[in-house]
N, C-alpha and C positions, 0 to 999 in steps of 0.2 A: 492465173497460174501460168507461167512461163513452160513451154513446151517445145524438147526437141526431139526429133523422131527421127534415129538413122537405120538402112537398111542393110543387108547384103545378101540376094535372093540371085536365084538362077535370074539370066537376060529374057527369056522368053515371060516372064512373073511380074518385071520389075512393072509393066503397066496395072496392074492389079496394086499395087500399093500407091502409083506415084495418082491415080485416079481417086483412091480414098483419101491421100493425106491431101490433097490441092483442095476439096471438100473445103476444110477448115485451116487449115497452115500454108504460109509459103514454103515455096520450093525454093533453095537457096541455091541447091550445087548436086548434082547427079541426084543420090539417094540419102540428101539431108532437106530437113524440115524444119519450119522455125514456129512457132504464133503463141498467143497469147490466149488459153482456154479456160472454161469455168473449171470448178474440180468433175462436176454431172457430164461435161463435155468431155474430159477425159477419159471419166471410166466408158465413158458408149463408146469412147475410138479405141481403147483398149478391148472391148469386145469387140470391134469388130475386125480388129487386127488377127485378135484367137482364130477367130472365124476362116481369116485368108490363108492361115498358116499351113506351110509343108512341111515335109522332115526336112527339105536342106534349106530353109529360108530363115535368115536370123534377122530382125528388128529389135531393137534398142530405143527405149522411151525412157527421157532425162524429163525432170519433172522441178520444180521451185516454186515454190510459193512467195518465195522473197527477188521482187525480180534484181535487186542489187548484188544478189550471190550470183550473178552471169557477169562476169567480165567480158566482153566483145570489144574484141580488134579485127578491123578487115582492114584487108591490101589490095592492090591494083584498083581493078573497076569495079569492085563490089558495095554494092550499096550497104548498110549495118539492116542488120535482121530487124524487122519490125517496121522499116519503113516507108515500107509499101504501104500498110496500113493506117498510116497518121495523119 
């Protein structure tokens, strides 16, 4: 399952996320996440995202299971998501 994970949390927070998603995803760009996870991988980082939450911290988890429904275009010096891993 194809997995992206964005954030927008207070500055003093943002190491509390960027510490759990490096775990399993890369880190693409400030508070975006990329990787390829089971569906059982999912729901455990979905739990423990609940878990870090505050009232002003919002995360966004984009989820497919068909990795061809992701169109990716990058520009400049960015590598394409996932290919750290191959």
């Amino acid at each position: 399952m194809q997995v992206i994970v964005v954030y927008d949390v207070p500055a003093d927070r943002t190491h509390i996320y960027r510490k759990l998603l490096r775990r399993q995803l890369e880190h693409l760009q400030n508070s975006v996440f990329f990787g390829e996870l089971t569906k059982g991988q999912v729901t455990a980082l979905k739990q423990d995202l609940k878990k870090k939450l505050d009232a002003d911290d919002e995360v966004v988890v984009f989820e497919s299971t068909n990795p061809a429904s992701f169109e990716v275009t990058t520009y400049g010096d960015a590598d394409d998501p996932g290919s750290r891993f191959t």
